[in-house]
N, C-alpha and C positions, 0 to 999 in steps of 0.2 A: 457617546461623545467621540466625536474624531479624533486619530492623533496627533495629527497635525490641523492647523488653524493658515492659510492663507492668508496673507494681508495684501495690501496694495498701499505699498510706502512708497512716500517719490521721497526726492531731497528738499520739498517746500511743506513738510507736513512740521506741525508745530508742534514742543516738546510733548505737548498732554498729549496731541496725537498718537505722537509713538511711545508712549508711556502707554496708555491705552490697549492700541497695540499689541504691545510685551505683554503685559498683563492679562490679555486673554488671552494670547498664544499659550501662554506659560501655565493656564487653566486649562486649557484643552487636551494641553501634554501630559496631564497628571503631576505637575512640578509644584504647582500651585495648587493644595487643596483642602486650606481652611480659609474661613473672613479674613481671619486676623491678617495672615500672611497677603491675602491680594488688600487689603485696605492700605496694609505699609504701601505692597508697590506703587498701588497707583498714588500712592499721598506725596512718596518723596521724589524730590526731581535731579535725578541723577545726573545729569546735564551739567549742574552747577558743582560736581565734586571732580571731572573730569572739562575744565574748562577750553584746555589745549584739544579735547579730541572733537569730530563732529559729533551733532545728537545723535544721526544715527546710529553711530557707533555704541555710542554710551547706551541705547536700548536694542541693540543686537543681544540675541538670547543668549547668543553663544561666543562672545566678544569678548577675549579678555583684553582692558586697555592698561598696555603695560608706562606705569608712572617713573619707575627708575631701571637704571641697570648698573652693574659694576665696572670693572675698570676691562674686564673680560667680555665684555657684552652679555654677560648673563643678565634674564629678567632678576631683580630681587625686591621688585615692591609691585602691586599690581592693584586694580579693581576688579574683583572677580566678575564671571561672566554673572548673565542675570540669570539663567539656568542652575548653576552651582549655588549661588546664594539663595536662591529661594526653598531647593530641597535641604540644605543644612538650615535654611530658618525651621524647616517644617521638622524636621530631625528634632532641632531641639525645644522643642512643644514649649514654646515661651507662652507666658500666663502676665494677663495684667496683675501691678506690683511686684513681678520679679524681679532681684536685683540681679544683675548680668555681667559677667566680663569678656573682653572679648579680647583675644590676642593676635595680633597683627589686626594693622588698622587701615583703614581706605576712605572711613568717614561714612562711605554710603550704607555698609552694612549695620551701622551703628546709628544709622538715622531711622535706621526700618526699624531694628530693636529697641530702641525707644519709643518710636511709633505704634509698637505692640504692648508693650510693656504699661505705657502713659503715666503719664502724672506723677502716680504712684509709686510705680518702678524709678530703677538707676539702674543705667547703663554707663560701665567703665572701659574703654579703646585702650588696650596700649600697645604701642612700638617700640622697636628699638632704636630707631631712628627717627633724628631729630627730624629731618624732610619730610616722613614720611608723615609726624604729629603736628606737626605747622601747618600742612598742607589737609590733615586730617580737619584742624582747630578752624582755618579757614572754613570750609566747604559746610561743618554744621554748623558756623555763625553764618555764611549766609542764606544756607535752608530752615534757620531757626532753630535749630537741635542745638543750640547752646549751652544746654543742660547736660550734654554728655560728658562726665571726666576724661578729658586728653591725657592719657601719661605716658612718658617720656621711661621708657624703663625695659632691662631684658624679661620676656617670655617666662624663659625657665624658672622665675623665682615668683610669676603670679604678681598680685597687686594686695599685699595685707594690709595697706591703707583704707581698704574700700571693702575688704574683706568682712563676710561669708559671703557667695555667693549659691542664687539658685540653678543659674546656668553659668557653664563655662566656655565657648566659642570659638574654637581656634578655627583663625583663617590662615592658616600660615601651614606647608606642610613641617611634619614635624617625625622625629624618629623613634620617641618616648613619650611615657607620661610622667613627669615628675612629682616627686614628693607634694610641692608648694602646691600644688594643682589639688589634688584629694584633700590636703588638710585645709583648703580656703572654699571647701566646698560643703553646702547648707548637709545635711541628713539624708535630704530626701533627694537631692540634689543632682547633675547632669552634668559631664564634660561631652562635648561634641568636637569632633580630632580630626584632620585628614591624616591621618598614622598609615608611615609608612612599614612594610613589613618583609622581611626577606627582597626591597628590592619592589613591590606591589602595593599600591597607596588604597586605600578605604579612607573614605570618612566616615567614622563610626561613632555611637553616642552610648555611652556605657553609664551604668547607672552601681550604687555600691549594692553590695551584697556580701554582710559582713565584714571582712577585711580583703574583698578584692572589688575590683569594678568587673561587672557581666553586659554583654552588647545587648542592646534593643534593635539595634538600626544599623546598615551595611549598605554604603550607597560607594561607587567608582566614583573619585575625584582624583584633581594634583591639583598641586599650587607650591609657587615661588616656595625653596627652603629655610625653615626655621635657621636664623642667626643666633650670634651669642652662645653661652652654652650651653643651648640644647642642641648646635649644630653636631651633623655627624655627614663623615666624605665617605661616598663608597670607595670602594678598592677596584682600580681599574687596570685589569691586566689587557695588553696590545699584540693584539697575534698577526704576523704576516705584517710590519709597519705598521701603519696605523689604520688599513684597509675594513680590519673587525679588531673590537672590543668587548672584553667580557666583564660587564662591571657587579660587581660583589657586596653586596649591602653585609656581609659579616665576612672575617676572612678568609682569602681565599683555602681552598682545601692544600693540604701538604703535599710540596713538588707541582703545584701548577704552572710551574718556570717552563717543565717537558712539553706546557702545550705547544709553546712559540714555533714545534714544529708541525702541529698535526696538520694542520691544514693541506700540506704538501702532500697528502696522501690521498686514496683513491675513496671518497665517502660511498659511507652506506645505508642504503633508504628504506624502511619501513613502514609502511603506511594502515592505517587503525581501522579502516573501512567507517569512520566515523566522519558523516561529511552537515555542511552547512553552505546557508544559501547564506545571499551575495549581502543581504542587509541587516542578516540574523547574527544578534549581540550573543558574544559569548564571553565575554571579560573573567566570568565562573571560573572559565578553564584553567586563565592564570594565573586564579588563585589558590587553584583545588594542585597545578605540579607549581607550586612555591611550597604548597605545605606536605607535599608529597614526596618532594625528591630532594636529595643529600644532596650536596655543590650544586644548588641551586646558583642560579646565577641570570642577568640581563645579555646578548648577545645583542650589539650594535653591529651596522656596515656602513659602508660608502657607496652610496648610487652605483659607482662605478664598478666595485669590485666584483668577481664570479666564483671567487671562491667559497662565496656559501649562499643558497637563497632561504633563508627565511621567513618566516610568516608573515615579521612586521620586521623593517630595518631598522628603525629608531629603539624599540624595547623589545626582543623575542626571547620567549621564557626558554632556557637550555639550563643543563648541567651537567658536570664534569665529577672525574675520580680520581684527576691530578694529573692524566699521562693523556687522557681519553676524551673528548664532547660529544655533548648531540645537542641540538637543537629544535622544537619544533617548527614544521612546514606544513606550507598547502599547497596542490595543485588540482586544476579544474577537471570537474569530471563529465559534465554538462551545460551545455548551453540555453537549452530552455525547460525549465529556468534554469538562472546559471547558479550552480552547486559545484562546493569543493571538496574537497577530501581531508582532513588532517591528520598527519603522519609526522616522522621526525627520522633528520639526516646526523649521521652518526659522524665523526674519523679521528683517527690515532687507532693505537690496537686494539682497542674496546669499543671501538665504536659501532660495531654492530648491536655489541651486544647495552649498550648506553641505550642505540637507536630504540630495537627492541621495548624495552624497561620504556624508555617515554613515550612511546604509541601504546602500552600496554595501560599508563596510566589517563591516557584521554579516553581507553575503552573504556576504564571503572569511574569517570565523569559522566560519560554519555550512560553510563547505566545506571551509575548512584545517584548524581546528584544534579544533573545537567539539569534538571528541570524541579531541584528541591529548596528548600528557603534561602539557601546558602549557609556559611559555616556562625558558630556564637563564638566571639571573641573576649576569652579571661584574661584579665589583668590582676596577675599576685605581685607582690611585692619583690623585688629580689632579693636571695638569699633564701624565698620557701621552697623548702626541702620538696626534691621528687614525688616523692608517695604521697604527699598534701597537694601536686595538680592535677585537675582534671586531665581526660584521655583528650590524647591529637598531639599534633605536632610543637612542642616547645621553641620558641624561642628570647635568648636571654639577650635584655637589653644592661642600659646603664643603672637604670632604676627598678626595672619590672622583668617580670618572665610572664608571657604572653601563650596560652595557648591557643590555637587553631585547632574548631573541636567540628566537625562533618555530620551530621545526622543520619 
């Protein structure tokens, strides 16, 4: 099967058309790959939950149509793309008569879960916002999904009116997994998460085992952030003005005030001999140095700035020892085909030696695991004791201690 699927969509094709459409694209791509999941898509008409945007839009694979923002212009409510929604449907192996909840709501993804589920099953939507469940409440009375429970209520505390659940759904990114979450969940049962982690988002579907949950499934997503209280702000340190930004999903290491100057110094480049071509995904990496390296950290810029280049300007995995950074970088090493190199730019007085250490860790990617299943993700409870987690990298949340374990 090809990876891609060509269409020939003008702006006079009619909703089933590009319903249609989507729906085989999203087969061809491997996104789509049980009945259940392509019968939803093609059944429900996403058109009618996204009325302000065009159809096209609404059946772009890759489209997310953002429905609210704040007073900041951040996105905070959205319709996932149909890409994204299709592989967490498949993630979380919905069965007819499953009851479901799902947290954060858009309506659309809750029409497809009922449409798997049928008859049988119950599917429960909630948000935190009141616009965002009116707007939900509309969209499945007029696709007919009016059987969905709308609830109006925060994330973090679940839904124990509707409670046990088979599956649990978050569309919302989120920083933890809460208590309310596991205890409103069936035995046998499933939370599927876009859980963010050091800073590095996975949608992941953990199933229990004993008294922890263990990952099945590991897919790259983001989406708009969990409100209410399960929100969490990273830590945003500003170096050089506001030219780069290093933002911190836990905080920042001790005396990272020293960085404000390193920039002004002369960087230093190491490069790993570990290179990639131009369309070859490797999101692996930035999960293998988050759970690899100490002061981990996100390294943003400004188009403008020259004070650092980067891999990615919007998210580049770096980390710091408080006085010292580096950052991972790419430069090209060939044109046909075109291949780069990844390496990482060092500065402050450490920075050679930071550089080093994170070119050293993209070798032991490219050699351990760049091409292995990727890592299983434990969820224990907080408060268990050390010598009770499994080996890899710990990290402690509000409710859980998560580890990152490598094969």
């Amino acid at each position: 099967m090809p990876d891609t699927v060509e269409t020939d969509v003008t702006s006079t094709d009619s909703p089933e058309q590009l319903r249609s459409a989507m729906t085989d694209k999203l087969l061809a791509e491997g996104k789509i790959t049980s009945g259940a999941v392509e019968r939803a898509f093609r059944a429900v008409p996403r058109e009618l939950f996204v009325p302000e945007a065009p159809a096209q839009q609404a059946y772009d694979v890759d489209d997310v149509v953002i429905t609210k923002w704040n007073e900041h212009g951040v996105a905070i409510s959205s319709v996932s793309a149909p890409r994204i929604q299709a592989f967490m449907l498949e993630q979380a192996d919905l069965k007819p008569g499953h009851h479901v909840l799902e947290i954060g709501s858009s309506g659309t993804n809750a029409a497809m879960i009922a449409e798997i589920v049928g008859a049988d099953g119950e599917v429960t939507t909630l948000d935190i916002d009141q616009d965002v469940t009116d707007r939900a409440t509309r969209g499945l009375t007029a696709t007919g999904y009016d059987r969905v429970n709308v609830v109006l209520g925060d994330g973090e505390h679940g839904c124990p009116d509707h409670a046990p659940f088979d599956r649990i759904l978050v569309t919302v990114g989120a920083w933890d997994i809460p208590p309310a979450w596991v205890n409103q969940l069936t035995e046998h049962g499933t939370i599927t998460v876009p859980l963010r982690m050091r800073g590095v988002s996975r949608s992941i579907t953990v199933r229990r085992e004993g008294d922890r949950l263990v990952s099945v499934s590991a897919e790259m997503a983001g989406f708009v952030r969990m409100q209410g209280e399960g929100a969490h702000e990273e830590q945003l340190l500003l170096l050089h003005g506001e030219e780069v930004g290093l933002r911190f999903d836990e905080e920042p290491p001790t005396g990272a005030e020293l960085l404000t100057g390193a920039l002004d110094t002369e960087h230093a480049a190491e490069w790993s001999g570990v290179t990639v071509g131009q369309t070859e995904p490797f999101d692996g990496l930035h999960l293998w140095l988050a759970s690899a390296l100490s002061g981990f950290c996100m390294l943003s810029a400004t188009a403008e700035t020259t004070l650092v280049v980067p891999q990615n300007r919007t998210a580049c995995p770096a980390f710091t020892d408080g006085s010292s950074l580096a950052y991972l970088a790419l430069r090209k090493v060939s044109d046909e085909p075109k291949t780069f190199e990844f390496g990482a730019r060092g500065h402050g007085p450490e920075g050679a030696k930071l550089a080093a250490e994170l070119a050293e860790q993209v070798r032991v990617w490219d050699r351990s695991h760049r091409s292995g299943p990727g890592p299983v993700f434990t969820v224990y409870p907080a408060g268990t004791p050390d010598d009770l987690l499994g080996e890899g990298r710990v990290i402690d949340k509000r409710h859980t201690r998560i580890t990152i374990s490598w094969s």
